[in-house]
C-alpha positions in Angstrom: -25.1 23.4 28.4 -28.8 22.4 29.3 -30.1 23.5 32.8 -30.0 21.4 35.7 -31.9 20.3 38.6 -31.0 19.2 41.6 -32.4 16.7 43.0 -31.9 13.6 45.8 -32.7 10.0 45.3 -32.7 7.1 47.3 -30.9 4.0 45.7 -29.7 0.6 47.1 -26.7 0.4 48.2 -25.5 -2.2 45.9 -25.9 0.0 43.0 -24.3 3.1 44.6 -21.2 0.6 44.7 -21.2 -0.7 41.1 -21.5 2.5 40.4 -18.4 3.8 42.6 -16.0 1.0 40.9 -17.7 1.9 37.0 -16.1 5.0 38.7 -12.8 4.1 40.1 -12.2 1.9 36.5 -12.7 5.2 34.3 -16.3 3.5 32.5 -18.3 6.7 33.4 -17.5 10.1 35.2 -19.8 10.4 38.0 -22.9 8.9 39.0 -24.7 11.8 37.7 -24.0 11.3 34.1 -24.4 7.5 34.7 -27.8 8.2 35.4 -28.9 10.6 33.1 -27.7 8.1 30.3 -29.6 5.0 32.1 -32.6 7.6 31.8 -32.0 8.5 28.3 -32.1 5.1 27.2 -35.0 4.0 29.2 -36.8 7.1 28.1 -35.6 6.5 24.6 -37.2 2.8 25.2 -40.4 3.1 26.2 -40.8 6.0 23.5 -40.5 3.0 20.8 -42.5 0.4 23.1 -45.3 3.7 23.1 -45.1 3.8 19.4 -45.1 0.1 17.9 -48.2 -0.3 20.5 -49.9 2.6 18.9 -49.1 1.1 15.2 -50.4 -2.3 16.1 -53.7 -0.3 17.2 -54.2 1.5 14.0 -53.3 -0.8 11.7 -54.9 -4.7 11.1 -51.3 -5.6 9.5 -49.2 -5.5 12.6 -52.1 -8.3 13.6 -51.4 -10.4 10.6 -50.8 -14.3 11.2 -51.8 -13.9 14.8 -54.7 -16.2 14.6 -54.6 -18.3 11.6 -56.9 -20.2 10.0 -56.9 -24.5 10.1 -57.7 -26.5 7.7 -57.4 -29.1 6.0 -55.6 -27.6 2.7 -51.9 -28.8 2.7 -51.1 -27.8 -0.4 -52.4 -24.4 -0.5 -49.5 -22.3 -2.1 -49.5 -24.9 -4.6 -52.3 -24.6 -6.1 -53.4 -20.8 -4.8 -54.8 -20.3 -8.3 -57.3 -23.7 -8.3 -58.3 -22.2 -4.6 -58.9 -18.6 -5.8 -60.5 -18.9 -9.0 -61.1 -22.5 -9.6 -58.6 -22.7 -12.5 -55.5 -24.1 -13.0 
C-alpha cells in the first residue's frame, strides 16, 4: 500500500453531493478514491498535453500543413513530375 497524506480541501457543495449519491449508488467507495482517480487522470493528462507540446517544439513535422502555400497550380499532384523536374 502506498503512504498517505492527510490533507483538507475545500470543495463546492454541489460536488460533495454528486459525490455522496456516486456513493450511495455503489459507482465509487468514498470520496477519497474518487479523487485520487480524478487526479490520476488529470495528472496522467497534462503529462501527454506536456509532451506533444514539447514534440511540436523540436520537430518542424508536427508544423506541417499549418501554413500552406497558394497558388495558382490546380493540378499539382498531377503533374508533380513536370513541376519537379520539368519532365513528363
Amino acid at each position: 500500500m502506498q503512504p498517505l497524506t492527510r490533507m483538507t480541501l475545500e470543495l463546492p457543495t454541489e460536488l460533495i453531493e454528486a459525490t455522496e449519491r456516486a456513493i450511495a449508488q455503489g459507482k465509487v467507495t468514498s470520496l477519497d478514491e474518487l479523487i485520487a482517480r480524478a487526479l490520476k487522470r488529470e495528472l496522467s493528462a497534462l503529462s501527454q498535453t506536456s509532451l506533444s507540446s514539447s514534440q511540436s517544439d523540436d520537430d518542424p513535422i508536427w508544423e506541417l500543413g499549418t501554413n500552406p502555400v497558394v497558388c495558382d497550380v490546380t493540378d499539382a499532384s498531377e503533374n508533380l513530375d513536370r513541376y519537379l523536374y520539368n519532365s513528363l
